[in-house]
C-alpha positions as CSV (number, residue, x, y, z in Angstrom):
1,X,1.9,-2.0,14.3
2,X,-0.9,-4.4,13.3
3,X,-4.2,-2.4,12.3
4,X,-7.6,-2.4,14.4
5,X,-9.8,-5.3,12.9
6,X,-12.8,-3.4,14.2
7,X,-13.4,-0.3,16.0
8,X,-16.6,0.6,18.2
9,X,-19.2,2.9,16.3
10,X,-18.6,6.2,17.8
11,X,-21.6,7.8,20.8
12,X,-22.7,11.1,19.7
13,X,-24.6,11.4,23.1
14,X,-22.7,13.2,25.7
15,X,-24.1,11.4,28.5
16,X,-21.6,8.4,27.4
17,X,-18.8,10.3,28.6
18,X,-20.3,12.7,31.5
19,X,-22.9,10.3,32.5
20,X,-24.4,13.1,35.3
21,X,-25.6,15.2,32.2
22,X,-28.1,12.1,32.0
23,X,-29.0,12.5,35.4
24,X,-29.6,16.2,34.9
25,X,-31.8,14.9,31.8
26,X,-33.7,13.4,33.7
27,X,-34.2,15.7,36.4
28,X,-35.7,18.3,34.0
29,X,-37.9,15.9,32.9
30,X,-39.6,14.7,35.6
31,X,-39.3,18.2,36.6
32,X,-37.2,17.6,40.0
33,X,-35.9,21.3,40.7
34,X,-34.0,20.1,44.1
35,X,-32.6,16.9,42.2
36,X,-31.5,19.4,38.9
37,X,-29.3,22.1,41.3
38,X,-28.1,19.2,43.3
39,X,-26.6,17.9,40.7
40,X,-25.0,21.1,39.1
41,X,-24.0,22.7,42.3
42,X,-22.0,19.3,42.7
43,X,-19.7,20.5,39.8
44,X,-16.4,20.7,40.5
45,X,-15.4,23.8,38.5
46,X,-17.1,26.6,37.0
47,X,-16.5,24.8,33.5
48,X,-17.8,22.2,34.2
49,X,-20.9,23.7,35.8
50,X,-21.5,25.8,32.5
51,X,-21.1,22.5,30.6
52,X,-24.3,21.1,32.8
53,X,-26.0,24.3,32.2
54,X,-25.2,24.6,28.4
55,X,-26.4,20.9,28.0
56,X,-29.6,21.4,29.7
57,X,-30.8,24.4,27.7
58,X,-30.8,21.7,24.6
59,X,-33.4,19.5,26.5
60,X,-37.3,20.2,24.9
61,X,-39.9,21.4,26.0
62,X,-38.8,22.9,29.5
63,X,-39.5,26.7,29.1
64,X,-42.3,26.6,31.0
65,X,-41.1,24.4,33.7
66,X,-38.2,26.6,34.2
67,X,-39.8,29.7,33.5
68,X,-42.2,28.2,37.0
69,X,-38.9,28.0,39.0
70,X,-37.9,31.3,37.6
71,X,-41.0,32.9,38.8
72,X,-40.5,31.1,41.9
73,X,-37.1,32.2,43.1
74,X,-35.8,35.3,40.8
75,X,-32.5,34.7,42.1
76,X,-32.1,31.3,40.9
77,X,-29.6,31.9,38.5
78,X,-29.3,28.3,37.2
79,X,-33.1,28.3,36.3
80,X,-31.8,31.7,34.4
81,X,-29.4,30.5,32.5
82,X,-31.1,27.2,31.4
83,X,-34.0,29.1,30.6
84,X,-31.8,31.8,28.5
85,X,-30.2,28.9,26.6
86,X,-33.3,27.2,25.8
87,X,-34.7,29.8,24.2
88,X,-31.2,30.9,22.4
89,X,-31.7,26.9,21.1
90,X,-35.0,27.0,20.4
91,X,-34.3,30.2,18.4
92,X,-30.9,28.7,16.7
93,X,-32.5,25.4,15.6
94,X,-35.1,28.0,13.8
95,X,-32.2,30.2,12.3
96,X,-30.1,26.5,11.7
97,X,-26.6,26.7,10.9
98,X,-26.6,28.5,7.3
99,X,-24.6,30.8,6.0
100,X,-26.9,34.1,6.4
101,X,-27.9,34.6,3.0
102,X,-29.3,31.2,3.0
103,X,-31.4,32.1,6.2
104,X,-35.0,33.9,5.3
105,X,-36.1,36.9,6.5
106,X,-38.9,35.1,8.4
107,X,-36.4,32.9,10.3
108,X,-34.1,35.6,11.2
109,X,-37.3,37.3,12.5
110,X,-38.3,34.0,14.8
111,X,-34.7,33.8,15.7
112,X,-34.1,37.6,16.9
113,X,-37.7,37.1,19.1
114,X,-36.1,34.2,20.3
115,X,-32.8,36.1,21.7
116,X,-34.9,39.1,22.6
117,X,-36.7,37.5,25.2
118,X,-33.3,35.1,26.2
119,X,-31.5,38.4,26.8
120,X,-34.2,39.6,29.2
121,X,-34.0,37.1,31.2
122,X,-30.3,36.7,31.0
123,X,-29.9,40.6,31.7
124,X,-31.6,40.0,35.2
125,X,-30.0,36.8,36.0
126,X,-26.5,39.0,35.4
127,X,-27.7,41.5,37.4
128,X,-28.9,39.5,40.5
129,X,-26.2,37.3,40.5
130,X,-23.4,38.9,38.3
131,X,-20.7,36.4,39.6
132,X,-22.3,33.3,37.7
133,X,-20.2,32.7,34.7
134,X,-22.8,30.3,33.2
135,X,-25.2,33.4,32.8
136,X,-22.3,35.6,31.2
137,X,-21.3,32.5,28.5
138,X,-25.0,32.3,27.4
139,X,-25.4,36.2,27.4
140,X,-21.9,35.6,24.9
141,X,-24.1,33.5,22.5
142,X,-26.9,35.8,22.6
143,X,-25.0,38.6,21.9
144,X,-23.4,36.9,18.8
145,X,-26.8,35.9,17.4
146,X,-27.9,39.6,17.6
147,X,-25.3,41.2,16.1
148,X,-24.1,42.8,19.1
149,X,-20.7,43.4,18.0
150,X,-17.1,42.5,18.8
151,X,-17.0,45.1,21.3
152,X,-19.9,44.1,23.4
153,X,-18.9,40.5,23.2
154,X,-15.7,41.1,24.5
155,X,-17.1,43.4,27.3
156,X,-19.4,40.6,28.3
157,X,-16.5,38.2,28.1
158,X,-14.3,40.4,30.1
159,X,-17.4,40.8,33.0
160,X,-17.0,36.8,33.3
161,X,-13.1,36.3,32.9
162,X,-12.9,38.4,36.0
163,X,-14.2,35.8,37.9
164,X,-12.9,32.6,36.0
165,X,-10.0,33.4,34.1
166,X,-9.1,29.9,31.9
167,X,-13.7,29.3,31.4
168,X,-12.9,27.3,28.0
169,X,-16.7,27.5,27.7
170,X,-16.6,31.3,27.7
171,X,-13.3,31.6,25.5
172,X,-14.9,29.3,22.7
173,X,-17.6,31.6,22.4
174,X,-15.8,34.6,21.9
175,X,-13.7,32.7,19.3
176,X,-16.7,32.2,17.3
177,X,-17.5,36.2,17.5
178,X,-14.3,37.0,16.8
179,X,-14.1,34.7,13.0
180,X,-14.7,36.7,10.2
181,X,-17.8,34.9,9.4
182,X,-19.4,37.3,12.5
183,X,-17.3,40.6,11.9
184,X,-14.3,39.3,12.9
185,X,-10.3,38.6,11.6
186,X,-7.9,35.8,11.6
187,X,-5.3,37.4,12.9
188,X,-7.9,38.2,16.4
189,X,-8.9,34.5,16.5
190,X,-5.3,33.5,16.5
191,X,-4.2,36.2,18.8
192,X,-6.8,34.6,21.3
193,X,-6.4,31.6,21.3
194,X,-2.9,31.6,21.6
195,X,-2.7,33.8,24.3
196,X,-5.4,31.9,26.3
197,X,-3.1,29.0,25.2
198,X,-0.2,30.4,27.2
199,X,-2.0,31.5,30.4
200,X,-3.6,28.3,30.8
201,X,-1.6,26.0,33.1
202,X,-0.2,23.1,31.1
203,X,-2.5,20.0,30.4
204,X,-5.5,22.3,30.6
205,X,-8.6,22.3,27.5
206,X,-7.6,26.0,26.4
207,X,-4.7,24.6,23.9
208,X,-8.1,23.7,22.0
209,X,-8.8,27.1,21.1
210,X,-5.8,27.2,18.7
211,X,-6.9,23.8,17.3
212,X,-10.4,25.3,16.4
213,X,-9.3,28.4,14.8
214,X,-6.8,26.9,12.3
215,X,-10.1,24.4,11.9
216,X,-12.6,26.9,11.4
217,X,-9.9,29.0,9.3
218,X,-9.1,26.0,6.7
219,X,-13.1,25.0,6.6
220,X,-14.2,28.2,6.2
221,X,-12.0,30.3,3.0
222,X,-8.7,28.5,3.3
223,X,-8.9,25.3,2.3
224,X,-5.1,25.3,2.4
225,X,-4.5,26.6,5.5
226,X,-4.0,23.7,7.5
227,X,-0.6,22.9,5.3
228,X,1.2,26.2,6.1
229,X,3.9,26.1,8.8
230,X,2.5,28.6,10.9
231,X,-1.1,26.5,11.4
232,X,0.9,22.9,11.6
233,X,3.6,24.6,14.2
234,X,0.4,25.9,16.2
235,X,-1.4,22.8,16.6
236,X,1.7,20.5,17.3
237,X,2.7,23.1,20.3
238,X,-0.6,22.9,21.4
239,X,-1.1,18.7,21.6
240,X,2.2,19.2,23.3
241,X,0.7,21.7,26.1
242,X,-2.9,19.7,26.3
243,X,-2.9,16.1,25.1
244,X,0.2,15.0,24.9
245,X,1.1,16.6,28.4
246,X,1.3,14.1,31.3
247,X,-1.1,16.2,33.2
248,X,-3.5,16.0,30.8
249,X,-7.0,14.5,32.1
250,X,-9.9,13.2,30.9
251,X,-12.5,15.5,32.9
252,X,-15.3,17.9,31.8
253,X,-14.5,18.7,28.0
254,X,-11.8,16.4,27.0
255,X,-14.4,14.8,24.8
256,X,-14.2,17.6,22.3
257,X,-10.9,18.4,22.5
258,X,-9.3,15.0,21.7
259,X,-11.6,14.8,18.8
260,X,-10.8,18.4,17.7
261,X,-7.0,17.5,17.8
262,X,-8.2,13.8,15.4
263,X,-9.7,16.0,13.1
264,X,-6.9,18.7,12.7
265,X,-4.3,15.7,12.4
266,X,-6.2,14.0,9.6
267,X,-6.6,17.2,8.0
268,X,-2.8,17.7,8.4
269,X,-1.9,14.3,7.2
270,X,-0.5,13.3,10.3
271,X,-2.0,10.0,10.8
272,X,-0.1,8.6,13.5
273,X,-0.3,11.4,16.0
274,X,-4.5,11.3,14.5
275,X,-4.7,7.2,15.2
276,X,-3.1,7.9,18.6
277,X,-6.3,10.4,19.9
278,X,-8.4,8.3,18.2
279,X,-6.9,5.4,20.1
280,X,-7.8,7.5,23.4
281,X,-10.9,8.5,22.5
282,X,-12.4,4.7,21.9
283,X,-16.1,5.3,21.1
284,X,-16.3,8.5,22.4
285,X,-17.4,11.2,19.6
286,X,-18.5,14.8,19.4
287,X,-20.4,16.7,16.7
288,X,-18.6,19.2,16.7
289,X,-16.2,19.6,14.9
290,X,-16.6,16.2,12.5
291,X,-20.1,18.2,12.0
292,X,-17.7,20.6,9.6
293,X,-17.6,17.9,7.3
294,X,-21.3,16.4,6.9
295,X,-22.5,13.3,8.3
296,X,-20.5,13.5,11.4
297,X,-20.3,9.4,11.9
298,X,-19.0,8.7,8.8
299,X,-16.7,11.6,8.7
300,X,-15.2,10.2,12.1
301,X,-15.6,6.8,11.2
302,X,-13.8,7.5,8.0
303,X,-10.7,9.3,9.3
304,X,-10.0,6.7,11.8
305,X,-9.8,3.9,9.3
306,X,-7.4,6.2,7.2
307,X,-5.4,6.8,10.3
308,X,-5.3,3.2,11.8
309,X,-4.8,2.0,7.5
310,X,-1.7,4.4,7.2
311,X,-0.5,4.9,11.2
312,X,-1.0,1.7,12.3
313,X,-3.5,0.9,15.8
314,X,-1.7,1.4,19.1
């Protein structure tokens, strides 16, 4: 198979590949209430909603826009979970993404305020409108980031799987509580993921949970882990039940998981089954995870030529 003379450079920006988070952007900007719940009512799962949701808490300078249409309409619990996240960013890009004991005391202070007020406002978005899922997964990341526990994650996880029981938004979240890094094991992060693996119907996201735990697992204290059996067995079975499945689509969150699966197969060695979600990706890219191993462009940039040098372009 003759190699790729040149490949695209890969879009970070999300809006290449879900081009209405744009048009959400852009509502919050020009601070167009009716065009912003237009456009995430429109969703066509609850996923995908949460996605809309999630990627509009990362837009500046909108808390007190959104704390207006809070004030406004109480019930709005959109305007409540945007307003949440942003905060829970604002507070995370303060805390960044060190190791604790390379965070100070005065941004762990910034950061805590930060979640304080997001779980406020969260707390009575849940309680005025407990069916939104979108207010549950941000009430997940708050709960994380203030050392809430495994137990109270998993209550607030289990308050939101009642009403959507595959959320891949949700389930992430609670993968990252339960890693040792926040008071967690391997053995629970495995145990999750696999099982929300199984429920899923076939060609759904979830298999992407068992992808990021053996990821997180061999970038965290393993550095070996992604040669044993058990983790290369795991990821195979689940390509087979998300990305190599003919009912596989390219909908809300396919982004990350096709480059999840690139990463894990590069990792693995196994550049032709790497080159082939590279192939299907094109220039489509997400931080995370290539993130895990620095400059995210050339760490995606760089696996792809290894995989299309060794595997061949399809």
């Amino acid at each position: 198979m003759p190699v790729a003379p040149a490949q695209p450079y890969p879009d970070f920006d999300p809006v290449a590949a879900y081009p209405v988070m744009g048009r959400v952007r852009n509502a919050l900007v020009v601070q167009d209430w009716a065009a912003v719940r237009a456009l995430v009512d429109a969703a066509p799962e609850s996923a995908a909603r949460t996605m809309l949701i999630r990627f509009a808490a990362t837009v500046p300078d909108t808390e007190r826009f959104l704390r207006d249409v809070l004030d406004r309409d109480p019930d709005d619990s959109v305007a409540g979970a945007m307003l949440g996240g942003r905060l829970i960013d604002a507070g995370w890009a303060v805390r960044t993404r060190a190791m604790a004991e390379h965070v100070s005391a005065g941004q762990f202070r910034v950061f805590h305020e930060h979640l304080r007020r997001a779980e406020q406002i969260l707390i009575t978005a849940a309680a005025r409108n407990p069916a939104d899922v979108a207010v549950w997964c941000e009430r997940l990341i708050s709960a994380r980031g203030l050392g809430l526990g495994i137990s109270e994650v998993r209550r607030r996880y289990d308050r939101l799987a009642a009403h959507d029981p595959h959320h891949l938004p949700a389930q992430s979240q609670l993968l990252q509580s339960l890693c040792p890094k926040w008071d967690g094991t391997w053995e629970q992060v495995h145990a999750f993921a696999r099982e929300r693996m199984l429920a899923a119907p076939k060609g759904a996201n979830n298999a992407v949970l068992v992808v990021t735990g053996h990821l997180e697992r061999a970038l965290g204290d393993d550095e070996s882990h992604l040669a044993t059996p058990f983790a290369r067995d795991e990821v195979h079975e689940a390509a087979a039940r998300s990305v190599l499945d003919p009912d596989f689509r390219h909908d809300y969150g396919w982004v990350g998981v096709r480059n999840s699966f690139a990463m894990a197969f590069s990792l693995m060695g196994d550049n032709r089954e790497a080159a082939a979600q590279f192939n299907a990706l094109d220039r489509f890219a997400s931080k995370d995870p290539w993130e895990y191993l620095g400059n995210p462009a050339e760490a995606f940039v760089r696996r792809r030529a290894r995989a299309y040098a060794i595997a061949g372009a399809r």
